[in-house]
C-alpha atoms as one frame of an Amber mdcrd trajectory, in Angstrom:
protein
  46.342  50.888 186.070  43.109  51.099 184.860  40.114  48.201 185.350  39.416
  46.080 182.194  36.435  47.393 181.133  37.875  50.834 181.125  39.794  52.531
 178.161  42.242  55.233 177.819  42.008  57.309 175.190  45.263  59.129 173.505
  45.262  62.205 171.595  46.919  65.011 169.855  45.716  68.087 167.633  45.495
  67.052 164.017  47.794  68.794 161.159  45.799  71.731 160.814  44.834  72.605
 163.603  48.651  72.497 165.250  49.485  74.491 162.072  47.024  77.322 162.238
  48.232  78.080 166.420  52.088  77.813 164.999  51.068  80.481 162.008  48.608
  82.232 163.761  51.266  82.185 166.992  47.778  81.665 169.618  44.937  79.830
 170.246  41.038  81.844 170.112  41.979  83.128 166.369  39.358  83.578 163.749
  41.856  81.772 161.688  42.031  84.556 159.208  46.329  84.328 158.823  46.403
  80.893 157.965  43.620  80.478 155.606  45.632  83.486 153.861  48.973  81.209
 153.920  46.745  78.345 152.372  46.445  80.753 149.713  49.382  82.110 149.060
  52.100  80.127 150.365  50.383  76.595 149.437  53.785  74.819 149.345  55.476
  76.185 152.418  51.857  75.155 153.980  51.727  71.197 152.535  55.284  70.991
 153.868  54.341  72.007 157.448  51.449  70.132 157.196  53.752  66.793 156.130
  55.881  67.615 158.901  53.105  67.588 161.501  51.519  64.216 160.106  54.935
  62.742 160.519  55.543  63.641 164.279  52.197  63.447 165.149  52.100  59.694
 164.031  55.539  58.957 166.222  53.670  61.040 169.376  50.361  59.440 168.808
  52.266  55.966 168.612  54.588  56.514 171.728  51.161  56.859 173.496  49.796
  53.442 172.508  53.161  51.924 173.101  52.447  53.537 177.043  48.900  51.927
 176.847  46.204  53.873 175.371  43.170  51.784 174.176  42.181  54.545 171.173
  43.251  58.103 169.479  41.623  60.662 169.011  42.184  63.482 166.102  41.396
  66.984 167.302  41.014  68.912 164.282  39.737  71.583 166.963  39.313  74.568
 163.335  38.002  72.523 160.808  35.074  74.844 160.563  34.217  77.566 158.406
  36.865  76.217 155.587  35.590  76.622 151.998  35.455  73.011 150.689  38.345
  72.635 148.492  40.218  74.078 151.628  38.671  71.723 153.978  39.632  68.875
 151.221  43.485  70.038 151.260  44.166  71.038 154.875  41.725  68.691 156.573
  40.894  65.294 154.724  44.092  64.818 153.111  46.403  65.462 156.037  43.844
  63.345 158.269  43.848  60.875 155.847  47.697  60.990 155.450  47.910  60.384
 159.417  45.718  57.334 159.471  47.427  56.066 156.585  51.239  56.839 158.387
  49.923  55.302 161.909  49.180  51.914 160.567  52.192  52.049 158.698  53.872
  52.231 161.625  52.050  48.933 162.943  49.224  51.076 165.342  46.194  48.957
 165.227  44.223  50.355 168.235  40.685  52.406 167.089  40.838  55.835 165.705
  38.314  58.787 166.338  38.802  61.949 164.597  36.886  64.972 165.397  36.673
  67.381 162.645  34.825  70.176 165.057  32.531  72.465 162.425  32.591  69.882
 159.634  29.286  70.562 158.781  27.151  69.523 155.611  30.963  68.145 154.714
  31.533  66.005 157.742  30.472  62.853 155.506  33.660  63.361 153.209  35.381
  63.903 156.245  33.978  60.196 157.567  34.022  58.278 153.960  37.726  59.299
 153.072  39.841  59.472 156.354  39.534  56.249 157.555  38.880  56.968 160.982
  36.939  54.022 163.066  34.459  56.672 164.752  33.606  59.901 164.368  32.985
  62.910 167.288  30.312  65.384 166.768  29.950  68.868 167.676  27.145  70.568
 169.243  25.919  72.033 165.641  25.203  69.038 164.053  21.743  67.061 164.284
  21.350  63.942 164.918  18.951  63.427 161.800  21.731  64.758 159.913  23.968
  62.263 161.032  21.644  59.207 160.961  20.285  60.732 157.277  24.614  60.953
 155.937  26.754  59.196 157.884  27.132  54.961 156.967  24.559  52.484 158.624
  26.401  51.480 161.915  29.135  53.890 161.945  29.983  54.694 165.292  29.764
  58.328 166.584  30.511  59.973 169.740  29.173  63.123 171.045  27.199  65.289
 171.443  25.666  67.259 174.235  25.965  71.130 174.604  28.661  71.903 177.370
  26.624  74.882 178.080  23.783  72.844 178.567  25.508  70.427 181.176  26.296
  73.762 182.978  22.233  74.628 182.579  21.030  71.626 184.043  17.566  70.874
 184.898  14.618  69.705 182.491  16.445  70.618 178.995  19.423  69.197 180.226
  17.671  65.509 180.646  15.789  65.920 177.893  18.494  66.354 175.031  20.400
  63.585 176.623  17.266  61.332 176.163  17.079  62.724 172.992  20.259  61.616
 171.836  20.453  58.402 173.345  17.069  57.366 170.976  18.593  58.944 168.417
  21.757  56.946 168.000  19.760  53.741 169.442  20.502  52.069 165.840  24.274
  52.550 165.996  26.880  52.396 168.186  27.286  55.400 170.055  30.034  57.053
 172.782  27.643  59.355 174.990  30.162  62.688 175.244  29.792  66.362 175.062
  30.283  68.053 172.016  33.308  69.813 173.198  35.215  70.012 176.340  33.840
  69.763 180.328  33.819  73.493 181.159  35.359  74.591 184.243  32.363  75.785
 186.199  30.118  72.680 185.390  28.187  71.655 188.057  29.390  68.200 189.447
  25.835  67.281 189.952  24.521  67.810 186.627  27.778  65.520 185.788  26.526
  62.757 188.049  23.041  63.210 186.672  23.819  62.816 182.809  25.951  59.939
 183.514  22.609  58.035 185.934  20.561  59.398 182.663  23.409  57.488 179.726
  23.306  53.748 182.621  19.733  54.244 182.631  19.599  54.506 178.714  16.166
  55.381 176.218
């Protein structure tokens, strides 16, 4: 069991990103077979994707009924979409999820991460409902701070690559951020998974830098 002033976090893939690897049939695509199915077979696609928001609510409630704290939404390939595809396959079924987990009486915090979003991550942010938002490594803070709602908590959003670098840059971006998000709540993270071959020490160092804070 975990202490009390520790949380565990659930998660699962969001709808379209567990779509595209079942179309696409692997991870590491450039997505190009399932953006063609959102144009041709648009139906067969908004059933899957109905489908997915459906068993992904069930999964992502079994897993605060075994004691996670807080979801998370993966939607790992929300980049790149053109926006009225990133409206259909990414806000809507996002939106649909969030609505179908509190039906189902989950009350616990909600963090998507639409990885990519962009100049459209505010629509993302202002129409799914989530109660925090994860950012990617692309995004800048001043975009954020500039787009995103006064207070809005985000998580994120230090360059994996970068905690493998270490050193000078390393310390500096994380001081960066941490003044940068100052004015709103804020989850220090990466913005994207812990690479295998990160140095433990530049682990131990970012996390002295975050209990130091600006």
């Amino acid at each position: 069991s975990l202490a009390a002033d520790k949380a565990l976090i659930g998660f699962c893939g969001s709808p379209w990103t567990v779509a595209l690897y079942a179309i696409e049939g692997r991870g590491g695509t450039d997505k190009s077979m399932a953006r063609i199915w959102a144009y041709q077979k648009p139906e067969a696609l908004e059933r899957l994707l109905g489908d997915l928001v459906e068993i992904s609510a069930h999964y992502l409630a079994a897993q605060v009924a075994a004691g996670a704290d807080a979801l998370m939404l993966f939607e790992s390939w929300a980049e790149g979409l053109p926006h009225d595809l990133f409206q259909r396959l990414v806000v809507e079924p996002n939106a649909a999820l969030v609505k179908r987990l509190r039906e189902l009486g989950v009350t616990v915090p909600l963090i998507g991460f639409p990885r990519g979003a962009a100049t459209v991550l505010p629509k993302y942010v202002n129409q799914v409902s989530v109660n925090a938002v994860g950012l990617d490594t692309a995004v800048s803070p001043d975009f954020v701070n500039a787009n995103l709602p006064t207070g809005f908590p985000v998580q994120g959003h230090l360059d994996p690559l970068l905690l493998i670098a270490g050193g000078d840059a390393m310390e500096a971006r994380v001081r960066h951020l941490l003044e940068a998000y100052k004015d709103r709540p804020h989850v220090f993270n990466l913005g994207h998974g812990v690479r295998p071959e990160t140095p433990i020490a530049h682990v131990e160092r970012v996390v002295e830098l975050v209990r130091e804070g600006v």
